[in-house]
DSSP file (Angstrom, degrees, kcal/mol; ACC not computed):
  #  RESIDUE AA STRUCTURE BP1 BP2  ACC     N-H-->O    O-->H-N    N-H-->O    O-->H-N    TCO  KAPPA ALPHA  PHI   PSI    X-CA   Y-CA   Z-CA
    1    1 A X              0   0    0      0, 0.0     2,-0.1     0, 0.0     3,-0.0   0.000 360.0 360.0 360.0 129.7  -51.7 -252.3   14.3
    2    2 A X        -     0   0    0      1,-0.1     2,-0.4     0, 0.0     0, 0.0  -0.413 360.0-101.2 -87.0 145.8  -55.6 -252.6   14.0
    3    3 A X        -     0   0    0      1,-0.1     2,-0.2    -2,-0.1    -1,-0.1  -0.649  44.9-143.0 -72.8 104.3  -57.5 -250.9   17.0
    4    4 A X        -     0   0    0     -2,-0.4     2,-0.5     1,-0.0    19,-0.2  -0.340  15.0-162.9-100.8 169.2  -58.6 -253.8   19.3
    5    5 A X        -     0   0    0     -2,-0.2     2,-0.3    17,-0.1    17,-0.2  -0.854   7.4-143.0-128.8 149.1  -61.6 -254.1   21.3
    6    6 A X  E     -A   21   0A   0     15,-3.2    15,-1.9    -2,-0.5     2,-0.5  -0.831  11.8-153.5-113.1 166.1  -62.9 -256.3   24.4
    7    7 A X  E     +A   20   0A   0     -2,-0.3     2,-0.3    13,-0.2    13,-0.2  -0.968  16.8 173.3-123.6 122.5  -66.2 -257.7   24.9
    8    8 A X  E     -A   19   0A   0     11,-3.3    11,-3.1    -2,-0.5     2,-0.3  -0.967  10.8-178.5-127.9 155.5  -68.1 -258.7   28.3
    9    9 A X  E     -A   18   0A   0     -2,-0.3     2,-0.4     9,-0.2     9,-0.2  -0.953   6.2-172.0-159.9 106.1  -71.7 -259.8   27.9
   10   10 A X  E     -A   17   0A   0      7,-2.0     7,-3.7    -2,-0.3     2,-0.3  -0.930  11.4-157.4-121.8 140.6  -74.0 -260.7   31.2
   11   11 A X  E     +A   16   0A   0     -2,-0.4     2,-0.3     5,-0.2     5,-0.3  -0.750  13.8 177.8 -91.7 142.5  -77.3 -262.2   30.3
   12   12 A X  E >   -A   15   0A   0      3,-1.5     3,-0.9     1,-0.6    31,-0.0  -0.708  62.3 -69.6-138.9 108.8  -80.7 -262.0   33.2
   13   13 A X  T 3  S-     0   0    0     -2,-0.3    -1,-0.6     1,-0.3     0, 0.0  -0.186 119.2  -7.3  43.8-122.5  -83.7 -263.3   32.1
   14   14 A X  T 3  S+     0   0    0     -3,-0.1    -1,-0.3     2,-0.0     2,-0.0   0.887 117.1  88.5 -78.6 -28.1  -84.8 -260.9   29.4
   15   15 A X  E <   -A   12   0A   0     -3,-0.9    -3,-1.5    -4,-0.1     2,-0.6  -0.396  59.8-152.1 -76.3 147.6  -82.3 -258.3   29.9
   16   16 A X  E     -A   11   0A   0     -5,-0.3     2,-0.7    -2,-0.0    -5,-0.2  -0.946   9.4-164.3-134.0 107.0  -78.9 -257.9   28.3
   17   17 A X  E     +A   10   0A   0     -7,-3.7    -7,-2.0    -2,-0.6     2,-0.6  -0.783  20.2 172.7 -73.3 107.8  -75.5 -256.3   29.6
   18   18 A X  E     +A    9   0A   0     -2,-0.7     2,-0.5    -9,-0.2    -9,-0.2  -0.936   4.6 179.2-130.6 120.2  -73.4 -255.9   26.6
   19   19 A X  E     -A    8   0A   0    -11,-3.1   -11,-3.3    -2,-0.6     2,-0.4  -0.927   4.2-175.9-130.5 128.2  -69.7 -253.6   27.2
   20   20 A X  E     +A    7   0A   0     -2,-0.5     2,-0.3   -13,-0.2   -13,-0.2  -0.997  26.2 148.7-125.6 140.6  -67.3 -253.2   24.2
   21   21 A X  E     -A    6   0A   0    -15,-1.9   -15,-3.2    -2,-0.4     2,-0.2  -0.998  42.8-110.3-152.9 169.3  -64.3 -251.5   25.4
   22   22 A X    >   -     0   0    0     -2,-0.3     3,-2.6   -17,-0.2   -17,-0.1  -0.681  39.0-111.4 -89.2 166.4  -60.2 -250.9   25.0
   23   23 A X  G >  S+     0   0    0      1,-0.3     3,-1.4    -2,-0.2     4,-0.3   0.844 121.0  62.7 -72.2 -26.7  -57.8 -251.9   27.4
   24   24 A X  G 3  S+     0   0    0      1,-0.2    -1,-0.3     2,-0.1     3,-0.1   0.665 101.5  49.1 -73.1   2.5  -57.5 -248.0   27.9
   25   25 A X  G <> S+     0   0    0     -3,-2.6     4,-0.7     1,-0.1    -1,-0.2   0.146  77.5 109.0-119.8  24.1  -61.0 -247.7   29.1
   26   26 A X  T <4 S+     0   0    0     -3,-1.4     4,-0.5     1,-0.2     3,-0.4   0.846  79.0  51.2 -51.9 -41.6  -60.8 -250.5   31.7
   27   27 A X  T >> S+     0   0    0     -4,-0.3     3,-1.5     2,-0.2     4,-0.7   0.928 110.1  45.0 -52.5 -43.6  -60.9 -248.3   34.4
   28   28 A X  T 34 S+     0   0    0      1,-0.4    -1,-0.2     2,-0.3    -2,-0.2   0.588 114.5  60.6 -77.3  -8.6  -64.3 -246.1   33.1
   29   29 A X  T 3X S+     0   0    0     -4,-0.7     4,-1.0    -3,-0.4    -1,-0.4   0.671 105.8  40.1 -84.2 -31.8  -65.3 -249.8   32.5
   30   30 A X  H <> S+     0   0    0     -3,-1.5     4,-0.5    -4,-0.5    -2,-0.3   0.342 111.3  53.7-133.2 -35.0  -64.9 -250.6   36.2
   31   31 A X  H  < S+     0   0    0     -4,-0.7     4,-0.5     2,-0.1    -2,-0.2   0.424 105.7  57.5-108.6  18.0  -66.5 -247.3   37.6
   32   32 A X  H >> S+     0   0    0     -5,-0.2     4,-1.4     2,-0.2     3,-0.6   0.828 100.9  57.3 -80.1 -51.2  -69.8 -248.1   35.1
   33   33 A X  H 3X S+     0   0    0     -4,-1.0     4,-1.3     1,-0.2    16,-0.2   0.820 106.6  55.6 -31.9 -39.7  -70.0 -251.5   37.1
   34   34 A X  H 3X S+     0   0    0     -4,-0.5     4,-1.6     1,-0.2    -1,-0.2   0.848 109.9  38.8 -33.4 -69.3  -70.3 -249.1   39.9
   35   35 A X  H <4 S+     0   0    0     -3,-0.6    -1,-0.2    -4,-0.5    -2,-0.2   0.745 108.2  56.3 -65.5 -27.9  -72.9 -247.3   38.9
   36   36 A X  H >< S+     0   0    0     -4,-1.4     3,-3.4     1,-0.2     6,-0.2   0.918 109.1  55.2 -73.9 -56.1  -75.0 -249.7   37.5
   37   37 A X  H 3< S+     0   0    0     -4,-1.3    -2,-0.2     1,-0.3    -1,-0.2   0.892 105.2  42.4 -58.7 -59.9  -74.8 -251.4   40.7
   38   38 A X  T 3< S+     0   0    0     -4,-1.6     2,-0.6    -5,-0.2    -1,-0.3   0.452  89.3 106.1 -95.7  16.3  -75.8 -249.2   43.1
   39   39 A X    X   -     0   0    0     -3,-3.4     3,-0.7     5,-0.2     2,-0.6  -0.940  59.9-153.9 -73.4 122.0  -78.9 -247.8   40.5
   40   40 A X  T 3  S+     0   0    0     -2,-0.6     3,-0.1     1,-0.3    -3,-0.0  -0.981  90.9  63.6 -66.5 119.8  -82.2 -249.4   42.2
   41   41 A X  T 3  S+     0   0    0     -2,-0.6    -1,-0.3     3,-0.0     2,-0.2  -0.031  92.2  65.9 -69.4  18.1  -83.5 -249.2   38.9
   42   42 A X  S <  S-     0   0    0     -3,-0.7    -3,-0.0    -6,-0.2     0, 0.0  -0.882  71.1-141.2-147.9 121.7  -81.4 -251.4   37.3
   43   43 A X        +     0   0    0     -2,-0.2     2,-0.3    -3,-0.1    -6,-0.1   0.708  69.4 110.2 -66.8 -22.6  -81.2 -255.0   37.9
   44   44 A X        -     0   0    0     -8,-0.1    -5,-0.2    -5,-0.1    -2,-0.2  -0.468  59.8-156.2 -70.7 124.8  -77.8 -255.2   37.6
   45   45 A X     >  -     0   0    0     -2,-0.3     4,-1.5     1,-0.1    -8,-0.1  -0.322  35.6 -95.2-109.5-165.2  -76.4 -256.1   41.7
   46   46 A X  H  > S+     0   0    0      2,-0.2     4,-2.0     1,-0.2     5,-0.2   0.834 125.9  57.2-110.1 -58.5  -73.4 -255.7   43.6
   47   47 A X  H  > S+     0   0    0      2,-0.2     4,-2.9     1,-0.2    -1,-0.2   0.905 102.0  52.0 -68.2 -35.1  -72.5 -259.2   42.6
   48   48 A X  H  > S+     0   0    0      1,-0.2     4,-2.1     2,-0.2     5,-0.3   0.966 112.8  56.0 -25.8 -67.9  -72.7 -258.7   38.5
   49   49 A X  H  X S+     0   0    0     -4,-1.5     4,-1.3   -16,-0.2     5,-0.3   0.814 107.0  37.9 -26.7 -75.5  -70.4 -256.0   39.5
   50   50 A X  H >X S+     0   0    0     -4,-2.0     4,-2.9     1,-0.2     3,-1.2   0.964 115.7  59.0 -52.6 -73.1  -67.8 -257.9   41.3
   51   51 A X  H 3X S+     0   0    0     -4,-2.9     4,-2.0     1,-0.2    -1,-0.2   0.847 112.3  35.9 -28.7 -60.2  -68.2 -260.9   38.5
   52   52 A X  H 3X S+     0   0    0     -4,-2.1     4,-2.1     2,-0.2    -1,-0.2   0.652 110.7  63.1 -84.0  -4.9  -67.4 -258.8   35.3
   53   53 A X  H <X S+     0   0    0     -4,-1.3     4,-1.9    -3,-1.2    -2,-0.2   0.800 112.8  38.5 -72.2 -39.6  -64.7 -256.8   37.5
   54   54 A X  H  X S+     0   0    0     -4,-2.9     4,-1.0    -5,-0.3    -2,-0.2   0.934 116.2  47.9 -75.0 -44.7  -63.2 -260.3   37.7
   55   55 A X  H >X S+     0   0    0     -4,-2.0     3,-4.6     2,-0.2     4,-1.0   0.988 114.7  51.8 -68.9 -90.3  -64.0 -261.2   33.9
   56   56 A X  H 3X S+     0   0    0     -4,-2.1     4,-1.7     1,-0.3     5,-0.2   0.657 113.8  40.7 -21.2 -66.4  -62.5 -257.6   33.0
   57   57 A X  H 3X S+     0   0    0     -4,-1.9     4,-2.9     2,-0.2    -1,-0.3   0.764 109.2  57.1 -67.9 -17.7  -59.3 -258.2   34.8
   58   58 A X  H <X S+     0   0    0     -3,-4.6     4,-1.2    -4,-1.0    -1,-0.2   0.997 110.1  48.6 -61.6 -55.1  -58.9 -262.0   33.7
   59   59 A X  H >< S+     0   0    0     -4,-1.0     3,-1.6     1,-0.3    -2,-0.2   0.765 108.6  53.1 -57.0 -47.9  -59.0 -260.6   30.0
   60   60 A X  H 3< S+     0   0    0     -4,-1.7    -1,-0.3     1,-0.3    -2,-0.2   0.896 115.5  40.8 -40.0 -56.7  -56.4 -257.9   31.0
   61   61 A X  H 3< S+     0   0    0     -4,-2.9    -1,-0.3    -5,-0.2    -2,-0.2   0.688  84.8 118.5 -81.2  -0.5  -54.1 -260.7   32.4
   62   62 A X    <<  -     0   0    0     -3,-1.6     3,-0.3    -4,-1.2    -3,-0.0  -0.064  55.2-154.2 -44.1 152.4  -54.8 -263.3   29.4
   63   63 A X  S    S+     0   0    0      1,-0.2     2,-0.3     2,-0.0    -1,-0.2   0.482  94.1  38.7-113.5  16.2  -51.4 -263.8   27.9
   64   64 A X  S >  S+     0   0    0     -5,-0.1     3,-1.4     3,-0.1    -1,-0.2  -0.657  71.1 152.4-142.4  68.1  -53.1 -264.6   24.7
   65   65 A X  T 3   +     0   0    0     -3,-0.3     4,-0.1     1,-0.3    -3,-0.1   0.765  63.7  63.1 -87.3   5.5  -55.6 -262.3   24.8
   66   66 A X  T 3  S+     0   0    0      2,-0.1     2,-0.5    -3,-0.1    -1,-0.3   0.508  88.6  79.0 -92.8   3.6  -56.0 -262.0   21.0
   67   67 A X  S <  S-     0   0    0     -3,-1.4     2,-0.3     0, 0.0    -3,-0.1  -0.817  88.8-130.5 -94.4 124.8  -57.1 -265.7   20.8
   68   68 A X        -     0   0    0     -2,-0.5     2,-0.3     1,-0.1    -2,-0.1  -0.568  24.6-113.4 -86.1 164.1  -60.7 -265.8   21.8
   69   69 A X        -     0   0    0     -2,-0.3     2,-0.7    -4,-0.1     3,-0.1  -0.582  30.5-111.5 -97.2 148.9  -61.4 -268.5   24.5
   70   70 A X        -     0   0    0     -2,-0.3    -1,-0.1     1,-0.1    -2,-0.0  -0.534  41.2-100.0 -97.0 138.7  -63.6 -271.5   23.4
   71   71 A X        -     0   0    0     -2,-0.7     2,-0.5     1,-0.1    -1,-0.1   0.060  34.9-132.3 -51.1 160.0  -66.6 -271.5   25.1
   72   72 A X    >   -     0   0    0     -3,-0.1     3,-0.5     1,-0.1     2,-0.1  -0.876  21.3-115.7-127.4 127.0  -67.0 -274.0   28.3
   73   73 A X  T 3  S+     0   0    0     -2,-0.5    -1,-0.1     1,-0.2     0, 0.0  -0.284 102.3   9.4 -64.2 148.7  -70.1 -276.3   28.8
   74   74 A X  T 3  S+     0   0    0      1,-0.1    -1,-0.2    -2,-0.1     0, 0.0   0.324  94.8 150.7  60.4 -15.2  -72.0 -275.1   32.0
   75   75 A X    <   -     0   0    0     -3,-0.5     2,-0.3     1,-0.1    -1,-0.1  -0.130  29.1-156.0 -79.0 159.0  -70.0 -272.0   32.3
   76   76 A X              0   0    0      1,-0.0    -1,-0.1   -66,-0.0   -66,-0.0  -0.803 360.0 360.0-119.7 129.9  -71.4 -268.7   33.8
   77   77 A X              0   0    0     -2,-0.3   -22,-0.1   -66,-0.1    -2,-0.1   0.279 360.0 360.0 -54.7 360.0  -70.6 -265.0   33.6
């Protein structure tokens, strides 16, 4: 069985968040949000945080999580 990988991707004006991870490094995935978040030198807030903690967990509960999901007019990280 080929080694699978997840993707979250948050966009801000010029800057770019990009996380590849396995479902076994969701947690260390979850205490980077953390961090990120509560660097002042980083742009990345409390509410990014919260958002791709939600994103993270949806993909964990997908029940077809090897089908990628088709992208959504308007939709937001």
């Amino acid at each position: 069985m080929p080694h699978e990988f997840n993707v979250l991707a948050l966009i801000k004006g010029q800057e770019r968040y990009i996380y590849v991870y396995d479902d076994a490094s969701r947690r260390e995935l979850l205490d980077s949000f953390r961090d990120q978040a509560a660097d002042p030198d980083l742009s990345f807030s409390w509410f990014d945080a919260a958002v791709l903690s939600d994103k993270a967990r949806e993909q964990a509960l997908s029940p077809d999580a090897d089908a990628p999901e088709a992208p959504r007019v308007g939709s937001r990280l």
